[in-house]
N, C-alpha and C positions, 0 to 999 in steps of 0.2 A: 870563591873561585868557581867559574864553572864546571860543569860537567863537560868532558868531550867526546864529541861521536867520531868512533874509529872506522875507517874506512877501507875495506880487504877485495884485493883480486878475487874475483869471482872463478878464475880460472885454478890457481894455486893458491889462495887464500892468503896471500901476501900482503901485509900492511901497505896501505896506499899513502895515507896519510892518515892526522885528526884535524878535527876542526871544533872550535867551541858548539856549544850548548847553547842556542839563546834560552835565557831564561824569563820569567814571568815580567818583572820588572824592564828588562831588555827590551821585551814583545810589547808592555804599553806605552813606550817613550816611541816604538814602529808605528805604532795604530793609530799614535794620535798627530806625529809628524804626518802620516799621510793624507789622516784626515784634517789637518790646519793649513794644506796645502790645496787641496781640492776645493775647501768655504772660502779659502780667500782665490775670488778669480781672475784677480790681477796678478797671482802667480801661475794661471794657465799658461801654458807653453802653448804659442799659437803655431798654425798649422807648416807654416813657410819656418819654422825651427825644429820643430819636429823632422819634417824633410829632409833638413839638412845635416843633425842627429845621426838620421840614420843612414843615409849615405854614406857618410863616415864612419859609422861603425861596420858597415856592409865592406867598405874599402880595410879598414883593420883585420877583417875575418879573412877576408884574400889571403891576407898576409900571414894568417896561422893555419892552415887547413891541416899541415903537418901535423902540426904541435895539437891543435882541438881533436884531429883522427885518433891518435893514439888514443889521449886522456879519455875521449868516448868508449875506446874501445878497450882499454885497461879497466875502468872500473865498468863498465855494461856487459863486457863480454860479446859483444856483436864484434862480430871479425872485421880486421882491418881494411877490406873490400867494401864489407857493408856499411864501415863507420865513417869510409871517407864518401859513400855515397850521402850519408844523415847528412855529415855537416857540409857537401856543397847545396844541398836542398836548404839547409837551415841558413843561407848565405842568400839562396835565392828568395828565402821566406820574406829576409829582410828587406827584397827589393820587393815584392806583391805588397806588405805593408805600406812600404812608402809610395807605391804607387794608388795604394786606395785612399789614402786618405783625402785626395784629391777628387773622391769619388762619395766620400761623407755628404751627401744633402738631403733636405728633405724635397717638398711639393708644392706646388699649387693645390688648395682645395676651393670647388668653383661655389661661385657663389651669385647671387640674383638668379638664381634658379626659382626662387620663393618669392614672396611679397615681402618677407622679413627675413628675408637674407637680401635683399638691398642694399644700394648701397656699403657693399663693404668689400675688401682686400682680406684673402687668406692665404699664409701657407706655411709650410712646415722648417724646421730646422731640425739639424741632429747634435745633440751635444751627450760629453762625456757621462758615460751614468755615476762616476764617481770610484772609489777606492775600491781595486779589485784587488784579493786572495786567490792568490794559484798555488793549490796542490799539485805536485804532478808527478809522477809516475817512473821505472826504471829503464822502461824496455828503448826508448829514444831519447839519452838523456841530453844532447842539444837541439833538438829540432822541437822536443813537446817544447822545451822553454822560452821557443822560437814564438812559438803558436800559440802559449799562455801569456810572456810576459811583452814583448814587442809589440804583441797586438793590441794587448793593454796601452800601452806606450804612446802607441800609435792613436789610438781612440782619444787619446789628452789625458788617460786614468793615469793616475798613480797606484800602484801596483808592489806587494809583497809577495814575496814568489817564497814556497817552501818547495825544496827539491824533493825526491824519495833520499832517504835515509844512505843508502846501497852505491849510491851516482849523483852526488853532489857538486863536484869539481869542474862539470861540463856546465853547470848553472853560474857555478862563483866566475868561470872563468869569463864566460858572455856578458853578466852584468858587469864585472871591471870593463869588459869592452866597450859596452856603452856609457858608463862611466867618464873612458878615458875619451868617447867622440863626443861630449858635453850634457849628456845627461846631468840637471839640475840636481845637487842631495836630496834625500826623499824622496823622490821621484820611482824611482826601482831598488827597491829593499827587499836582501835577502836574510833566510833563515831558517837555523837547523834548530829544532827543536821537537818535544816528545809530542806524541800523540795528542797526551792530553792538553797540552799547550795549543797544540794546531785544533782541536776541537774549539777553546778557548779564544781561535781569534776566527773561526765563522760563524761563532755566535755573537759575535760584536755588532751591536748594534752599527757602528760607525763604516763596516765592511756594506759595501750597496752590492758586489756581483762577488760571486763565488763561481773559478774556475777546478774543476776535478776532473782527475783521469787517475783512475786506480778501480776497485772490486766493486760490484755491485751492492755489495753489504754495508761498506763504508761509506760510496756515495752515498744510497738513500738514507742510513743512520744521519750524517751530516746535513742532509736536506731539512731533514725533521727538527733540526735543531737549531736552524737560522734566523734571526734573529727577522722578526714580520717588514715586508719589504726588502727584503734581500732576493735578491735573482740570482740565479745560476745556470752555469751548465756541465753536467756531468755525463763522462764518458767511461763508459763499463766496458763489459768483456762480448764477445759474439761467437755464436759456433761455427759461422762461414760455411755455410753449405753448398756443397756442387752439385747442380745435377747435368749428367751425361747421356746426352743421347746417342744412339750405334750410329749417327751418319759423322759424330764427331770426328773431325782430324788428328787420330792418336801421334804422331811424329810432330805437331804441333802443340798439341795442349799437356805432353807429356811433363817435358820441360818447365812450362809455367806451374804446373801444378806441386812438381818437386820444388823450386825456388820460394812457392808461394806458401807450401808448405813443412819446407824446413829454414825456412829464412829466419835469423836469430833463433834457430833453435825452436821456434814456434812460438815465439813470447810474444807475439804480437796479435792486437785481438780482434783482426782479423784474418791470422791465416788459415794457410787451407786445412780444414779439420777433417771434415764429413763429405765423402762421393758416394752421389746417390748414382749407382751406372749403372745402365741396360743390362740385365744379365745375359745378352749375347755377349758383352764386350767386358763386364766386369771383370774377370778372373784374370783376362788378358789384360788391360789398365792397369791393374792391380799390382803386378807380376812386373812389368812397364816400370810403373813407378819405385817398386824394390829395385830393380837392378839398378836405374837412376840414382835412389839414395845409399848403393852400397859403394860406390864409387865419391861419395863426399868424403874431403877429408875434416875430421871433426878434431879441434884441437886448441893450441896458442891463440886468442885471438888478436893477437899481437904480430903472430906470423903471417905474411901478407897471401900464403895460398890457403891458409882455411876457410873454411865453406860455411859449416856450422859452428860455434862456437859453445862453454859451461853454460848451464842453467844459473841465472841469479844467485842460486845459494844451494848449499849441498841436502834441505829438506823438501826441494821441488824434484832432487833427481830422483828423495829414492818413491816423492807423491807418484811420480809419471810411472816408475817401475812397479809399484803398488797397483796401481791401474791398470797397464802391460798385463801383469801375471793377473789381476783378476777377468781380463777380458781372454784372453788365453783359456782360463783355468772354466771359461764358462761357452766357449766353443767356438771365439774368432781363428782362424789361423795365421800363425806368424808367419811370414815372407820372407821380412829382414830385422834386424836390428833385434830389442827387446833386452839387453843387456845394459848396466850401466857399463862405460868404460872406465870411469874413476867414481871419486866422491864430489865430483863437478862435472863431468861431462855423459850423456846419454847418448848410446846409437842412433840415431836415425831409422823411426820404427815404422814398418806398414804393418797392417792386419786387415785381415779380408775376414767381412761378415760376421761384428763382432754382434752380440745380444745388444737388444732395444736395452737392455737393462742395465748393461753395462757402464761404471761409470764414465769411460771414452765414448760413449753414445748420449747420455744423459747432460754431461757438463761440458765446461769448454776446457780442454789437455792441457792447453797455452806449455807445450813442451814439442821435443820433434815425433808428434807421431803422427800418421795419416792412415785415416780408416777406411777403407771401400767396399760400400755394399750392393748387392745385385736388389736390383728390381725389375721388375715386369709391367705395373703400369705407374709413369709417370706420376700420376696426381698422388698415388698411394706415396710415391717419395717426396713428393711437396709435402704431404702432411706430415711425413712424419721429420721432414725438415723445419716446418714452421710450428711444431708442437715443443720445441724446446721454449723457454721463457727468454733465452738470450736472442733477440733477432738485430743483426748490425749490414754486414755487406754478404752478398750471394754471388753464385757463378752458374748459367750455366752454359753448355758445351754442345752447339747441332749449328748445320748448316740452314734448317730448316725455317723462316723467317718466321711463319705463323706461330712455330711450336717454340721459338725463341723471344716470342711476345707475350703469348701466351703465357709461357712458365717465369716472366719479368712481371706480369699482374698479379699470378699467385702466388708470387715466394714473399712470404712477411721479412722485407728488408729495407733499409730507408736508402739502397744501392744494390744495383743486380749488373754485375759484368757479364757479358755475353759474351766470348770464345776468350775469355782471359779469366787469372784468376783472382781470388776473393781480396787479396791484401794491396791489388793494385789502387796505389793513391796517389796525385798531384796537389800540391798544397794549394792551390784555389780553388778546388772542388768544395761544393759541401762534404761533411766526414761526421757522421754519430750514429749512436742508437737508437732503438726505438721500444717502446717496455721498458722490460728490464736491463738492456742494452745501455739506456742513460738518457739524456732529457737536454732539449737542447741541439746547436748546431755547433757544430767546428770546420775547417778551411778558413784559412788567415780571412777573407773578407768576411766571411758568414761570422767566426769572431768578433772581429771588431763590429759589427751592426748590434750586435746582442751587448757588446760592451757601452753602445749609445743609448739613447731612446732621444724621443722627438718629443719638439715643442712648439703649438701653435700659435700660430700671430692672428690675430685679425684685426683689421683697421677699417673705420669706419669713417665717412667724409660723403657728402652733400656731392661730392664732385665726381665722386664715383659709379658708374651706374649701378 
């Protein structure tokens, strides 16, 4: 019999449901269905079926938005505001998919350039790289699935999706839904299983792309241990840094910066963490931004006016308060928040001018706090913005065109938002990190291209010139 993985409100710790174990034997009848689908390529699903897949599966999601809000937002914890915004994003995800696949090609590459490149026809094609592995993560649990597994999908892979452990049901519930719009068996296979097991199936030789979004520790251990010719891309944590200049628009950027930086609670790894601000204007930003976050109401995220919602699990609330009191206890001061409010939910905390040494300076909170510290000259907070190892999306905030160019070339980020903040995303942007951030591109089309690779033709004939 297997094992079952139990599944609890992050909010009240309330049994969600269980769900079986896959187990070893489980997982190699998964790996090898997928990969006896993939070598036989008169079982590719061509592209005008694919299309139409997901069309229909895009037309079934219309029709649960209710039912998928909740379930997002019962077992995540991101508030009912924020989970019905996920899943109409993760509904639009599935129309970008279907619209790029129509956009999968390769090139001409020119030829008679040479003496011995005569005579001959070249050019590229894009075909599926083969059976993709997606780990993914807690903090969006249907839109990352959106982004892992439909892209796969989309690309022609076939595709095992492991959900995070925490928010599973927003995964099981998507794959029946493509499923039920004619997703072939095999095709999209899912699975709950331990650690050690999911270590066990990205070191399979038979896995061609490994998709990850979760810790920096776990991605690169995983990397190292993929079986030679496996590709991947892995998506880590970031510290999203601001920088603000005195000509910024504080009655504008106030707002984005609270939203950007307590949205889900800060579990997102790009919110707003670190403002680097003018010290004419920090103390007041500062000050700004606490009274913004004492007006959140933090709570149900079930109930449709919460703002922020629980931390994932009740050892992140008392990490962040641990933090809190050590940045405090070393000479940031507190503004607002800094209290937990239960054994699942944390205030909404600002601190102004915590120590370089501090852990809320040094790592990324991924909780709701936001830190602001004064500077004097610019470049001196570029540096000590881009001296962390985490560098993912940046902001910063002036009117001024040169010194907003300027500070877009020097901030080590692979995105720099200019009068908005760090967590803003569209799902057909590009989206990763860069270091230790993670490796690799995400945004549904950048996805899928990294889920192909190309292959050349060249044809050669007397009649050619």
């Amino acid at each position: 019999m297997n094992e079952e993985l139990k599944v609890y409100s992050p909010y009240d710790n309330t049994l969600i449901g269980t769900l079986p174990m896959t187990n070893a034997e489980e997982l190699e009848k998964i790996i090898e269905t997928a990969h006896v689908l993939f070598q036989d390529r008169k079982q590719w699903i061509p592209a005008h079926k694919r299309i139409a897949i997901l069309e229909k599966a895009r037309a079934i999601m219309e029709g649960k938005i209710e039912e998928l809000t909740n379930k997002a937002a019962q077992e995540g914890g991101k508030p009912y505001q924020d989970s019905k915004v996920e899943v109409k994003r993760a509904i639009n995800g599935l129309k970008i998919a279907t619209e790029e696949i129509s956009h999968m090609k390769g090139g001409q590459i020119p030829m008679g350039i040479t003496e011995s490149s005569m005579n001959r026809l070249a050019f590229t094609i894009r075909e599926p790289i083969g059976v993709v592995a997606s780990l993914s993560a807690f903090n969006h649990p249907l839109n990352l699935i959106v982004h892992q597994v439909v892209t796969a999908f989309a690309a022609g892979c076939p595709v095992i999706v492991k959900p995070a452990s925490k928010t599973p049901f927003s995964c099981l519930a998507l794959v029946e839904i493509l499923k039920e719009a004619g997703v072939p068996e095999g095709w999209v296979q899912s699975i709950n299983c331990s650690n050690e097991l999911a270590e066990k199936l990205i070191k399979d030789h038979r896995i061609n792309f490994l998709s990850f979004i979760g810790s920096a520790k776990v991605g690169w251990s995983l990397k190292s241990k993929m079986a030679p010719g496996t590709r991947c891309a892995l998506e880590h944590g970031g510290a999203a840094p601001v920088i603000v200049e005195p000509d910024a628009v504080m009655e504008d950027m106030v707002p984005l910066l609270v939203k950007g930086g307590f949205y889900h609670a800060g579990q997102v790894c790009v919110s707003v963490q670190k403002v680097f601000a003018h010290s004419s204007i920090a103390e007041k930003l500062a000050k700004d931004i606490a009274d913004a976050a004492k007006k959140l109401k933090v709570g149900d995220p079930l109930a449709k006016d919460t703002e922020v919602g629980p931390l994932i699990q009740t050892g992140e609330v008392d990490r962040v308060d641990e933090w809190v009191k050590e940045a405090i206890s070393g000479g940031a001061e507190l503004l607002c928040g800094g209290k937990k409010i239960s054994d699942t939910c944390y205030e909404p905390t600002v601190l102004l001018n915590p120590s370089n040494d501090a852990k809320v300076s040094k790592e990324e909170i991924f909780g709701p706090v936001v830190c602001v510290y004064a500077y004097d000259d610019r470049n001196e907070a570029i540096d000590l913005a881009n001296s962390l190892e985490l560098h993912f999306q940046a902001a910063v905030f002036t009117k001024d065109l040169d010194i907003a160019l300027d500070t877009v070339h020097k901030l080590n980020a692979t995105a720099v938002m200019v009068n908005d903040h760090t967590a803003f995303r569209v799902d057909w942007m590009p989206f990763g990190g860069r270091d230790a951030s993670g490796e690799g591109m995400g945004g549904i089309p950048y996805s899928m291209h990294e889920m192909t690779r190309e292959k050349l033709m060249v044809f050669k004939s007397k009649l050619l010139p």
